[in-house]
Every structure is written in C-alpha cells, then in structure tokens.
N, C-alpha and C positions, 0 to 999 in steps of 0.2 A: 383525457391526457392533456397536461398543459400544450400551448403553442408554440413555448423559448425555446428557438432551436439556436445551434452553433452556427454561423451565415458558411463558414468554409469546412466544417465536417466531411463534407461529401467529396474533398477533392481525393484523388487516386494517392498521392501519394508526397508526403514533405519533408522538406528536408531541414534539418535543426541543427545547428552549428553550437557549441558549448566547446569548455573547455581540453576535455579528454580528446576529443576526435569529433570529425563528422562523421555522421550515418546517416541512413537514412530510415525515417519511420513512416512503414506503410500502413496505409488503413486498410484494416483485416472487418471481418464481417464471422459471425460464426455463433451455434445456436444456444441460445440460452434456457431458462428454466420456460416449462409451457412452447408458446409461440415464439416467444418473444428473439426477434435477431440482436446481439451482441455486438455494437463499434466495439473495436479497437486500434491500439496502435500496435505494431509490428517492429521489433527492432531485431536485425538479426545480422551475425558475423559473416564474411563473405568466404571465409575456407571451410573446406569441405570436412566432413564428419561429423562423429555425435557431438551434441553442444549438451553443455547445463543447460537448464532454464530458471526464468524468473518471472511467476504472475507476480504483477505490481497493481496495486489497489489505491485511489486517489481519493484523496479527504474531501472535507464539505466544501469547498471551493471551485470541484470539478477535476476535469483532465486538462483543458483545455483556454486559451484564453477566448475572445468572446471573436477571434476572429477565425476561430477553427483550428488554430496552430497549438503544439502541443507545450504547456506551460514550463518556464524556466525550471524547476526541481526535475519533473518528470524526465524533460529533454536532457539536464542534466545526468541525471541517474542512467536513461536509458542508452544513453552514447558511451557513457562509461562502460555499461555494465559487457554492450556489444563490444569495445572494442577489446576488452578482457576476454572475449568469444562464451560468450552467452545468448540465446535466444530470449528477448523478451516480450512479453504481453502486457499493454494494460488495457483490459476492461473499460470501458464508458460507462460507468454504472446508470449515471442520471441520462448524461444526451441520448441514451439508446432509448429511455424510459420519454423525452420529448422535454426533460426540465435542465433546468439551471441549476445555478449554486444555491446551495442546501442549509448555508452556515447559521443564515438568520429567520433561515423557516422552522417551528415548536411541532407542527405536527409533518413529520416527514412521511411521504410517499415508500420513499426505498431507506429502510431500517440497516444496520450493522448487523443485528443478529438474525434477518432472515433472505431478502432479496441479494442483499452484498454476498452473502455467506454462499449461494446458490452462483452468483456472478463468478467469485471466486472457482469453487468446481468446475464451471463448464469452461472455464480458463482454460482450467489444467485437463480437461477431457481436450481440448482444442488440440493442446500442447501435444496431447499420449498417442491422440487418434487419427490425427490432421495431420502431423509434423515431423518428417521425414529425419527431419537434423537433429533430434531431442535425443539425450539421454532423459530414458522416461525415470531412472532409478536417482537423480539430481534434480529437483524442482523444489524451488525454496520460494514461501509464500511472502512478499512484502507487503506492509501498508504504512499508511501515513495518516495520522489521525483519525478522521472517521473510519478511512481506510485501514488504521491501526486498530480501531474496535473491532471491525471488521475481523481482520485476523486474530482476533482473542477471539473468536463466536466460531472461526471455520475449522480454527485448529482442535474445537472441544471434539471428544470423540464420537459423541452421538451425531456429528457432522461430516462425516468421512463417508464418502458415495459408495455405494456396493461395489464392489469388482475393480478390480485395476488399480495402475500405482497410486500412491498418496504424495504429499509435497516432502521432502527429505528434512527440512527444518523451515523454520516460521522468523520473522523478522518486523518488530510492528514497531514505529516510531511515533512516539507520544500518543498514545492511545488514551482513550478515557476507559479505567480500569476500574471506578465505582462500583458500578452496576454489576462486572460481572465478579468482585469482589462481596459486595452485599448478600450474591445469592447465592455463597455458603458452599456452592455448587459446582464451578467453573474446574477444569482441567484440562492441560493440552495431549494430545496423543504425538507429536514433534517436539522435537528441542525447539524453542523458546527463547528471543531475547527483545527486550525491550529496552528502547533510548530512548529518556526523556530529560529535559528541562528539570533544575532543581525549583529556575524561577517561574516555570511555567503555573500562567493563571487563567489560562485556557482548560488545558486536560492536565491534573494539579498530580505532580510525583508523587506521592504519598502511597495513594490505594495503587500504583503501579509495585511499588517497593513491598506493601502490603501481600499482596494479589501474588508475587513469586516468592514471598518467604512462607507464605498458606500451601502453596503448590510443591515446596521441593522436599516436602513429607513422603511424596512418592511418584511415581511417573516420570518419564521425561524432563530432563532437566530445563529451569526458566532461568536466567541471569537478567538481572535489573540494571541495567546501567544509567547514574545519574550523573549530569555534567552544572555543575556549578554554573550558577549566572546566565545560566542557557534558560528563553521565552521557546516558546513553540513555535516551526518552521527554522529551527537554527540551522539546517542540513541547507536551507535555501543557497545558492550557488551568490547571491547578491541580492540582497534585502534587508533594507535600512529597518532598526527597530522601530517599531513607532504601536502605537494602538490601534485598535479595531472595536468599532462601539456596535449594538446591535445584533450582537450576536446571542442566538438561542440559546445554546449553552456555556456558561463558563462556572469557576471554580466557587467564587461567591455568587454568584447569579445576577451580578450587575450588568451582565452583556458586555463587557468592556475586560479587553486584552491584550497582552504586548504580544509581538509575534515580529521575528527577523532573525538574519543570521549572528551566527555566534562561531568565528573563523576558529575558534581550538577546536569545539564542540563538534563544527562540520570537518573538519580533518580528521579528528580521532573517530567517528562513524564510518569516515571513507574509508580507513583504513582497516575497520574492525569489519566491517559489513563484507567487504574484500576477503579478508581475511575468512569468515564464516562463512561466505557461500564458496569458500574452494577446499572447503575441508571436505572430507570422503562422509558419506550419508550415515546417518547413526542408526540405530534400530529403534 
C-alpha cells in the first residue's frame, strides 16, 4: 500500500463554507468490501425525519485537497444537497486505500468497474443499515468523472447486492463512456442521466450520447444531456479554464485537457440535478 496520505484526513470533523449554506461535514468511518475501513465525509440536515440520500463518488483527483479539507465541487454539492434536507456520503475511495490522485497514474490500483463499484454498495449499505434519518426507498447514486464511470459499472444489474434496497436513480457527470459503450454489453437497472461537456477532451460526449441511445431500446430509461462549449469539471463552483498536461487518460491520448467552469452549464445541472433527485423513486 502506497504511503501518500491526506496530512488532516483524521480530523473529527470540518466545517466547509460555500455558497448554498454552511454545514458541516463529519468524517464517518464504515465497512467496506473484505477488511478494508471506508473514510468518508458526512453531510447531513439538522431536522428531524426521514431524509433522501445521496452516495456521491469523486473522480480521479480525489475527495479532498492535500490538506485533508473536503474539495471546492464536493463541499459545494454537499452543502447544497444538505441544506435541501438530504443525507449525504462521499466515500474516500483512494485515501481509505493510502493513495493520492489517480488522474496521471496508467495502471490504477482502484478501477471504476470493480473496487469503486463495491465502495459505492457499502455506501449505501451504510446509508440502509447504520442511518437512522434515511429514507432507504430515495437514494440516488452520483459520480463525477472517474466517479462517473463508476456509476455506469454500479448501476449494471449484475452489480446490485443481494438483499435490501437499491439506489432509486443514478446521476454520473462526465463519465468516460467508451469502454462500457465498446462492450456491447453495458445496461442500467435505475433511471440514468448523464451531463457532459460537448467540448469535453477529457471524457469526449460522443460514446456518452452513443451509450444512452444503445440503452433506451429497453430497461430503465438513460437521458444524455449535452451542454455546448462546456470542458469537463464545468459543475466546478470557481474554476478558471485552463489545461491539464499528463494526464492518463484523455479523448486523443495526448494527456492534455481543458477542464473549468462553464456558469450556464453549472446552473442548468443545479437545477436539473435538484430537480431529479426530488422526484418520487421510479421502478
């Protein structure tokens, strides 16, 4: 196991300021596949009753900044989604595993389609089993890029854990949708929506748009959403465009990518994502 750890992971509990509200996001602990213990962050409403929830899955950059506090998007997301009166979880996929960001490493440790995918479950086993305020019949799975693969690999049905509830719909933002596009194979057992980037040359729109008009031949409905002019990470609350060189994967395989906000792009997300995680659970 690498040695890169987070330096303030281990504190009890932080508090992240953004624009929606403050909350506070505690660091939760809780079991994952095998041995392995599960960081997370905790974000939860302060009235009493059943909550929705929301496991949230964090792309190849991590959860966190390098000083243990919980990254601009996520804090973002996660204030919001609370102060809407939601419970939410995100996983540590990588710091729980002892590693860093993942973006510019070819042979990854923790995959989208097997360790993430198992991260995700014990999320929402946390959420059903542990979580007194959960409505367990409302959990809606998000991710963000790698975290977005992620969720195209959790939502197939041969991925759904024995026994107990399942997540009520799926929410993947810029995903790389190749792969499970390629293999002929891919299907979600939840409604399904995807936001991406039309300019995106990171995880490129195409096999996204591809990938849900293959899917809506039958099952559970997929909607594609593409936003013009939008790079990947547009949802970012404040993120100048700019490139990023060295990175493992991208669309022509040059390593090199734009990536920042794109102020229509993330408005109409907030509102659409709002919008979909307060509609009543589909079958």
């Amino acid at each position: 196991m690498k040695s890169w750890k987070f330096a303030a992971i281990f504190c009890a509990a932080t508090v992240i300021a953004s624009a929606p509200a403050r909350a506070a996001s505690e660091l939760v602990h809780f079991d994952g596949f095998g041995n392995l213990s599960l960081q997370g962050f905790l974000f939860a409403p302060t009235t009493p009753g059943k909550h929705p929830a929301i496991v949230a899955l964090h792309g190849c950059a991590g959860l966190t900044e390098k000083d243990g506090t919980l990254s601009a998007r996520h804090a973002d997301w996660g204030e919001r989604w609370a102060a809407a009166g939601y419970v939410v979880v995100f996983p540590n996929s990588f710091a729980s595993r002892g590693l860093g960001p993942q973006c510019k490493v070819h042979e990854r440790e923790v995959k989208p389609s097997e360790e993430r995918v198992t991260d995700a479950n014990s999320a929402l086993r946390y959420l059903t089993d542990k979580r007194k305020d959960v409505d367990v019949s409302n959990i809606t799975l998000v991710g963000w890029s790698n975290g977005g693969s992620s969720t195209l690999y959790a939502v197939e049905p041969k991925n759904k854990m024995d026994g107990g509830p399942d997540f009520a719909r799926a929410i993947a933002f810029y995903p790389g949708c190749r792969v499970p596009l390629e293999s002929g194979k891919w299907a979600t057992r939840v409604p399904l929506t995807i936001l991406i980037g039309q300019a995106d040359d990171w995880t490129p729109a195409q096999p996204c748009v591809d990938l849900g008009s293959a899917a809506k031949s039958g099952g559970p409905k997929v909607d594609v959403v593409t936003y013009a002019g939008a790079y990947h990470d547009f949802d970012h609350p404040d993120l100048a465009v700019h490139t990023v060189e060295g990175l493992a994967f991208t669309a022509n395989g040059s390593g090199v990518a734009h990536t920042g906000t794109n102020p229509a792009a993330r408005a109409d997300a907030i509102k659409r994502v709002m919008a979909l995680i307060g509609s009543p659970p589909k079958p």
